[in-house]
N, C-alpha and C positions, 0 to 999 in steps of 0.2 A: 341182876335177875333177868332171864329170858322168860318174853314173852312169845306166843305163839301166834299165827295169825299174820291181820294185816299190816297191824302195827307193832310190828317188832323194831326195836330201837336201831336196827342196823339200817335203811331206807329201805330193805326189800318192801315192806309194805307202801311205803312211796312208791316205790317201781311196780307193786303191782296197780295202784292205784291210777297211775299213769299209763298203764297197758289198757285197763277196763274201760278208762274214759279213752283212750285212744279205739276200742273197740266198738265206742258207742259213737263215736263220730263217725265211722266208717261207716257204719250199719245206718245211722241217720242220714248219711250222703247219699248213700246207695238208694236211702226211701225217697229221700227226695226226686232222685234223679228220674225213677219210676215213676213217681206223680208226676213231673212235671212234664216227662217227653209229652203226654198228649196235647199239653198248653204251649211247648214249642213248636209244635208242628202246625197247628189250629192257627198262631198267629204266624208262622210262616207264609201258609197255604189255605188258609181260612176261606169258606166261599160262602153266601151269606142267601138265603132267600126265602122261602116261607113252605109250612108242612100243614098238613092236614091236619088235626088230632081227633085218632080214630078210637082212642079209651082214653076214661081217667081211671088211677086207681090209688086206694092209699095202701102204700107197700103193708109185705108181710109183716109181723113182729113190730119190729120198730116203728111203725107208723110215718116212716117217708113215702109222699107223694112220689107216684110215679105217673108218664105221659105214656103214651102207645102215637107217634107220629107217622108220616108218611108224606115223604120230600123225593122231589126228581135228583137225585143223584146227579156226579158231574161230569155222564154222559147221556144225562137225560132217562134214567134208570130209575122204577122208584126204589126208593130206598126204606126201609122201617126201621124203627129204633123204637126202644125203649128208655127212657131219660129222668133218673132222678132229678126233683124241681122242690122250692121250698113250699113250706104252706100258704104262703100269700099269694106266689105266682101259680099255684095249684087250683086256689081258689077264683081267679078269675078268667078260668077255661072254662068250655066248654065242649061236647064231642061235636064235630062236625065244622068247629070253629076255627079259625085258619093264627098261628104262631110265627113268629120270625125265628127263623133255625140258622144253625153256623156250623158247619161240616169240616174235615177237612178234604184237600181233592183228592187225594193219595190215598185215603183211609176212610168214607162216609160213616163207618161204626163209629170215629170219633165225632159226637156234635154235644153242641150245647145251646140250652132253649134260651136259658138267665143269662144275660151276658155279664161273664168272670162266672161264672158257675163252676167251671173248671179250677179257674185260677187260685179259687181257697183251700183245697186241700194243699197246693204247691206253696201257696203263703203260710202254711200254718210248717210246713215240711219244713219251707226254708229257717223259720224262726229255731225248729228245734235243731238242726245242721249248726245254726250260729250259736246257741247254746250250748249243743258238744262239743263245740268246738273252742269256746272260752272253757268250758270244764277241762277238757283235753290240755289246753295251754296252761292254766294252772295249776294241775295236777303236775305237769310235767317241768313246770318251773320249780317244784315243792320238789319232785323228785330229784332233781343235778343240783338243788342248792344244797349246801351245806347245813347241819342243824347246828344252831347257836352254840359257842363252846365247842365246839369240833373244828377239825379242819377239815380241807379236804379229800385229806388222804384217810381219815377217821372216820369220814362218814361212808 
């Protein structure tokens, strides 16, 4: 009896199941690689020194704190930024009160107030990259192995 689908007794469905998780690792890599250029660059070229804070605000919708700062650039330029921060380090600002900032020199848009503030979306990226990617190699070992009672040329 043929079934349709993914699990059709011949391995196609193995084989597609090994394409989609190989799809999902690419796509997971790719996320990663975009979160994390700014946490490479930052600890590349990272330059370090303290910003005004000109607002507080609690974001739209979701209710992430946001900063309004304003730092000398790293040609002595000031620079403003806007900078997602958590609720604890939200709550111990003030406006007019002075923050340690980390820039990078190449890019001043990239900074960050929390230090690793940056670095958790990339740690959370990279977890799911290593999870695609054991899905991927299992999938794909399930796919070129033989099913029990078959050979190779059976399956």
């Amino acid at each position: 009896m043929r079934t349709a689908g993914w699990n059709r007794g011949d391995g196609a469905g193995r084989r597609r199941w090994a394409g989609l998780a190989g799809a999902l690792f690419v796509v997971s890599l790719l996320l990663w690689s975009l979160v994390s250029a700014p946490v490479r660059l930052l600890e590349a070229e990272g330059v370090t020194g303290h910003a005004s804070v000109l607002s507080l605000q609690a974001g739209p919708g979701s209710g992430t704190p946001m900063v309004e700062v304003l730092f000398a650039g790293p040609e002595g330029e000031g620079v403003r930024a806007r900078v997602a921060v958590s609720a604890a380090f939200h709550a111990g600002l003030q406006v007019g009160g002075e923050v340690p900032v980390r820039f990078a020199a190449s890019d001043p848009a990239i900074v960050e107030l929390e230090p690793g503030a940056l670095a958790r979306p990339a740690r959370m990226a990279g977890w799911l990259v290593l999870l695609a990617g054991l899905a991927f190699g299992i999938a794909l070992l399930r796919a070129v192995r033989p099913r029990p009672g078959r050979t190779a040329a059976e399956a």
